[in-house]
N, C-alpha and C positions, 0 to 999 in steps of 0.2 A: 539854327533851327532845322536848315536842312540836313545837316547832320546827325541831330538828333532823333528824325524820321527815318534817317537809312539805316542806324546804326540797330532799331526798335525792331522790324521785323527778321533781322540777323539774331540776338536775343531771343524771344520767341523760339526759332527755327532750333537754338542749343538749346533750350528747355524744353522741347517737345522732344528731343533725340536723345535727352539727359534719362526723361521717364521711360522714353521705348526701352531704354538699357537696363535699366533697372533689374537687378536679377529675380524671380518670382518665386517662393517655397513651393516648390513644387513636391507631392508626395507618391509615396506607390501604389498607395489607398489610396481610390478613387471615391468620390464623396457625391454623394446623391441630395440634391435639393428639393426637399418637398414644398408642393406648393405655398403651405403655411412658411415660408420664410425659412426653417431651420434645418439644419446638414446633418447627416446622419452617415456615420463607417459604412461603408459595403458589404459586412455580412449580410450574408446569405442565410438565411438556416435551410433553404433547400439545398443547398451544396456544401455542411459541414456533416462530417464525421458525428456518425448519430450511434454506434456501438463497436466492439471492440470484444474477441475473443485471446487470451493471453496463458502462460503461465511465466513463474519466478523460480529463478533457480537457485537463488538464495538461500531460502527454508529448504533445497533440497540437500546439502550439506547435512541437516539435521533431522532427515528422515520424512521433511513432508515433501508429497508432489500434490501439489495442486493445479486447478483449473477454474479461470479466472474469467469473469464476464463485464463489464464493465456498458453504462447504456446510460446517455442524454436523455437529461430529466426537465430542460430546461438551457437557454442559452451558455449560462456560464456552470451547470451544476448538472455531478450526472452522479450514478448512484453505480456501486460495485458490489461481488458478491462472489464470491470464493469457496470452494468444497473443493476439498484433496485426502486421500489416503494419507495416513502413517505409517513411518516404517521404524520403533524404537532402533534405532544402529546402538545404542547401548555404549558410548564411548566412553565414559567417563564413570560407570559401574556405579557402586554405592557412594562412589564421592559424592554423586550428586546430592545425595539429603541426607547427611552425616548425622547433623540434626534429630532429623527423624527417628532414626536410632535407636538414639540416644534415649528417646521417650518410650520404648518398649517396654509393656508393664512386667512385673516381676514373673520368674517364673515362664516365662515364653522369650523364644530366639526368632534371628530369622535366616533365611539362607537367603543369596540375592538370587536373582533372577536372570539368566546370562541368555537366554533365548528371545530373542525380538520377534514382538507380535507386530498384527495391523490392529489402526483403527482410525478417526476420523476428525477430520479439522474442518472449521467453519471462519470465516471474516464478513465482516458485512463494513463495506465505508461509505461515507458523502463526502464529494472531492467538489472543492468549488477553482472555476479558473479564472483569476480577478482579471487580467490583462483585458483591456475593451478591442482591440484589434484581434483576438480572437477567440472561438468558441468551445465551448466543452463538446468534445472532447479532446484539445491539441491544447500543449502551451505549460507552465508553469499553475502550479496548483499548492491549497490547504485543504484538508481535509482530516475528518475523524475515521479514526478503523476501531470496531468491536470485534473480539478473536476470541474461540473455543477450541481450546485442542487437546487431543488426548493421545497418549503415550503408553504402551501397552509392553508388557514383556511377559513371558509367561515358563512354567518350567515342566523340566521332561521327570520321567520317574525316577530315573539315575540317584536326581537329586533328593529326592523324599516321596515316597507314593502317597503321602497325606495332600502333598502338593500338583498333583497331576494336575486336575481340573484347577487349580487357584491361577489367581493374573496379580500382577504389579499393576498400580495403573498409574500415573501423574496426569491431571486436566490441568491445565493453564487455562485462565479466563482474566481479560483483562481491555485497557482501553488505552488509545494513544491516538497523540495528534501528528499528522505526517506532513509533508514539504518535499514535494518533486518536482521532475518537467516530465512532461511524454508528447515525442515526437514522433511523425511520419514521417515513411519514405516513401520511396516508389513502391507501384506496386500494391498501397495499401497495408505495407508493414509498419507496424508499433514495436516502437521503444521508449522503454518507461523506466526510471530512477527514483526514489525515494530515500530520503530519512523521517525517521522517526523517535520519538523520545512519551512514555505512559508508565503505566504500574500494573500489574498482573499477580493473581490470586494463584499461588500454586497448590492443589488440592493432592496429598499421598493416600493412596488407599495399599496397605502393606498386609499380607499375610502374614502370622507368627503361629507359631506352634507351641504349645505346653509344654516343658519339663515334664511335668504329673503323668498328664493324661492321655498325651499328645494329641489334641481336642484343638481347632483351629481358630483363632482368634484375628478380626481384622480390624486394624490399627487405623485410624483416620485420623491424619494431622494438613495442618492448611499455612502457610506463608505468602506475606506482600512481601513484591520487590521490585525497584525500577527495571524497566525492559525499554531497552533499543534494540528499533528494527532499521534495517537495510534490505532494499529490495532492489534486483534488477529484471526486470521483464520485460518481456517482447512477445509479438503475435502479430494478429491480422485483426481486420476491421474494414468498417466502410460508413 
């Protein structure tokens, strides 16, 4: 019996040292206990990233620059909005709408267009960022992008003085759903990656000329067709 009195509080003393050891999840988020009993992440919304000035130089490959605004609408959800110039670079000449052509009514031609004009591009997106460890605007994101853009070329008299004043135009108008991340760094610099995958209405507005009369006729033809987009962007914010 006396034995089994010394041997008890020996026991005890390695059960109590068993629990102190115990290793504890410890995490890097710090967790706030509200009164009511339940825990809550540590965002801040006074200390996340609430806008975001950028461009892409992706689209600049194909003639557009843009400038890029992007602004917290909401913890996970913020809203973006884009205007940029066009610059048709013209690389691909009439290949680009063979097609189109093709549908020239009788009796009228056309001459291409080799001189690149300006004109104007629009997106508007909702980017939501699901991760609950952090806020919009940092982190892995979906969102929708709506895009308007127009493409312009136009011709010198060289080519036909019926054509001075006349324009090429192509609008793309179209929708897609995108999947990024955009990160900070120091400083307050953004960096931003996307893909995308939608469908886009190509609108041709084509000058032609009469055989007859040489009297000017403008040819309007429209095509769907799947569009991926890639984007890389960078900027600043706060």
């Amino acid at each position: 019996m006396k034995k089994v009195l010394t041997i008890l509080p020996f026991l005890n003393l390695c059960i109590f040292f068993a629990y102190s050891q115990t290793p504890v999840d410890t995490s890097s988020r710090i967790r706030v206990y509200t009164p009511n009993g339940s825990n809550n992440s540590s965002y801040n919304s006074e200390e996340s990233y609430k806008w975001a000035l950028k461009t892409d130089v992706v689209p600049m490959i194909s003639g557009e620059f843009p400038l890029i605004g992007e602004f917290k609408v909401a913890k996970r959800l913020s809203t973006e909005f884009s205007a940029g110039i066009t610059y048709d670079l013209n690389l691909l000449g009439s290949d680009l709408f063979p097609a189109e052509l093709d549908r020239m009514p009788n009796d009228y031609y056309y001459i291409d267009a080799e001189n690149s004009g300006t004109s104007t591009a629009f997106r508007l997106a909702l980017k939501f960022y699901p991760s609950k460890y952090e806020s919009a605007i940092e982190g892995w994101f979906v969102g929708l992008q709506l895009m308007n853009k127009n493409l312009v070329r136009t011709y010198i008299g060289e080519d036909n003085p019926l054509l001075a004043d006349e324009k090429f135009k192509r609008t793309r108008t179209g929708a897609a759903i995108i999947v990024g991340k955009q990160v900070v760094w120091d400083s307050n610099v953004f960096g931003e990656f996307f893909f995308g995958i939608g469908i886009v209405r190509i609108n041709y507005s084509i000058p032609a000329i009469s055989t007859i009369d040489e009297s000017i006729l403008r040819v309007n033809n429209s095509k769907v067709t799947p569009n991926i987009l890639v984007g890389y962007r960078f900027g600043f914010g706060n």
